[in-house]
C-alpha positions, 0 to 999 in steps of 0.5 A: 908820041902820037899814040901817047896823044891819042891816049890823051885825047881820048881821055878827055872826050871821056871825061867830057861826055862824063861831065855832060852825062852828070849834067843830064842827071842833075837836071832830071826831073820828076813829077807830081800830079802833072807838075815837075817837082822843082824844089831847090830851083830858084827862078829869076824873071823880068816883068813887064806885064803889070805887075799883079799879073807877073805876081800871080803867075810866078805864086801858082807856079811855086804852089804847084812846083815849089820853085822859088823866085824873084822878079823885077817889074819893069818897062818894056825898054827898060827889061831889054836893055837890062837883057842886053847889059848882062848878055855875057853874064845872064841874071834872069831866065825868063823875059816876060810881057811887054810888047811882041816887037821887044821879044822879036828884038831880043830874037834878032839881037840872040838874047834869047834862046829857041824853046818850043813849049809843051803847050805850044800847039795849044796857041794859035799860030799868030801868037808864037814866033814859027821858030819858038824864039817866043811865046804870047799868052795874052793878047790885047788892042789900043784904046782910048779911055775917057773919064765919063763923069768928067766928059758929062761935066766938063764936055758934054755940053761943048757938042762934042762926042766921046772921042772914038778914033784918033782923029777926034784927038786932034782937037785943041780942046783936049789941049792938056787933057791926053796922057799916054806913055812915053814911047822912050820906055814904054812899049805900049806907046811904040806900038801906037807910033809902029801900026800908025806908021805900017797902017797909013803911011809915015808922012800921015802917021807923023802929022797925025801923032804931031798933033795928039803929041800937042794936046798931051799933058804927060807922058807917062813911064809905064803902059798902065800909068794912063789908064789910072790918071784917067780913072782918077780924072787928073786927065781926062783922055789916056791911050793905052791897052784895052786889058789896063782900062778894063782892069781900072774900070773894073775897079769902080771908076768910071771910064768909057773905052773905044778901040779905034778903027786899024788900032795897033795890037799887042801879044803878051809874050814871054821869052827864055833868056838865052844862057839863063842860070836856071835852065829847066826852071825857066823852061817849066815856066815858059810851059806854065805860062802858056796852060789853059791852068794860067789862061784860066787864072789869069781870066779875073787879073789881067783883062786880057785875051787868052791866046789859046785855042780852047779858052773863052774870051772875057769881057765878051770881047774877041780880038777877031771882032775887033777892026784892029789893024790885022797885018801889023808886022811886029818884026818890022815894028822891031827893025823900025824901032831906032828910026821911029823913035827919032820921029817921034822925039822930033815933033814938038 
């Protein structure tokens, strides 16, 4: 009986190591002038980055791999809740944009899986998760956008100047006059709420956001929405991404930016959903995402900052010359999240 189970045990790890061989065929891949052929692939991808950004993305992608796909644009909460619903079923294979903290979450919660990248040498260090849980590919600072036809109309005349920092924001004249995001879905707000707090302490950071809150006329679902309501002067003060301003600006309205001194930052990541459906097809866009090819692409889309080594900065803005707030901590952003949100619910 126990050779008769031995026979038996033996028969399975060879059918075992079979399946697992078959399993390694089926996922080789060839390439063609530097590009894995990956037709008949078909890529599932969460967005939080803009929209037009995802787009272009995944359209070069296909063009030079022949992977078709599908995407959801989404906010940075929204994604991972979506994420964290699915764990045991995954649907997408790649989470990418949003705020660093979302993808230093789904880290922690192993909603994703470890993937060093091909170019992942080519990002400077600050950028990617040590572990190659994630990834940036952008990277951009806060900032606060002011509609200059309407300041020159309106406010000018009032002996005040364009608001520069925080701080300015308190007035009451502005009473109305701010749009951000709502920090319950958007990222970009949290990041706001998470470097305050890490940069000058919560008490200051509360009463310090406890008084810009009451001057807010909105608060809007997504990151970018701001951006544009200050464009088109419905307000006339938006705080969001310095990326989303320049790509509103650059669309012909006439807004003015100002990155405020210890401001709070953003890397741009993208992040393998653990288990995915598409294993090698997610892989190959993680590697894609991160090329000087995309960092390259991206130069006249996002209004970004290439996180890569060999890639000229736009705009003639390099974040190292910026007086952000250079330690902030977007693990700690990551672990503060629940607490920091309850605080930021609670100021009326």
């Amino acid at each position: 009986m126990k050779f008769k189970g031995f026979i038996l045990f033996a028969l399975l790890l060879v059918m075992s190591l079979s399946a697992i061989s078959c399993s390694e065929k089926s996922e080789k891949v060839t390439f063609k002038n530097g590009y894995p052929d990956l037709k008949g692939k078909h890529l599932v991808v969460y967005v939080s980055s803009r929209d037009e950004v995802g787009r272009a993305l995944l359209e070069l992608f296909k063009q030079k791999t022949g992977c078709t796909y599908e995407y959801m644009r989404m906010s940075t909460q929204e994604a991972v809740e979506r994420v964290r619903a699915e764990k045991r079923d995954p649907k997408a294979d790649v989470f990418i944009g949003g705020t660093c903290d979302a993808h230093a979450l789904m880290k922690k919660e192993r909603l994703s899986e470890s993937y060093i990248s091909r170019n992942y040498s080519g990002v400077q260090d600050r950028y990617k998760d040590n572990e190659g849980y994630w990834i940036g590919f952008e990277v951009e600072p806060l900032s606060i956008a002011v509609n200059k036809d309407r300041w020159d109309k309106e406010y000018a005349n009032k002996g005040l100047q364009i608001p520069k920092t925080y701080e300015d924001l308190l007035n009451p004249v502005y009473k109305g006059e701010i749009v951000i995001p709502d920090a319950n879905n958007s990222g970009t707000a949290y990041t706001m709420i998470a470097s305050l707090v890490q940069s000058i302490g919560e008490k200051e950071a509360r009463t310090l956001l406890k008084g810009i809150k009451a001057n807010v006329g909105e608060l809007t679902m997504t990151g970018y929405t701001p951006a544009q309501k200050v464009g088109t002067g419905e307000y006339l003060i938006a705080i969001n991404f310095l990326g989303d301003q320049f790509l509103v600006k650059n669309s012909g309205f006439n807004i003015v930016t100002n990155v405020p001194k210890n401001c709070g930052w953003n890397i741009d990541a993208i992040s393998k959903v653990k288990n995915g459906p598409n294993d090698s097809a997610g892989k190959y866009f993680v590697d894609f995402c991160t090329s000087k090819e995309a960092a390259d692409a991206l130069k006249n889309i996002s209004f970004g900052m290439s996180t890569r080594k060999d890639t000229e900065v736009k705009n003639g803005i390099n974040l190292n010359e910026l007086n952000i707030y250079e330690e902030y901590n977007f693990s700690r952003a990551s672990d503060d999240k629940n607490k920091l949100l309850e605080m930021w619910n609670s100021l009326n």
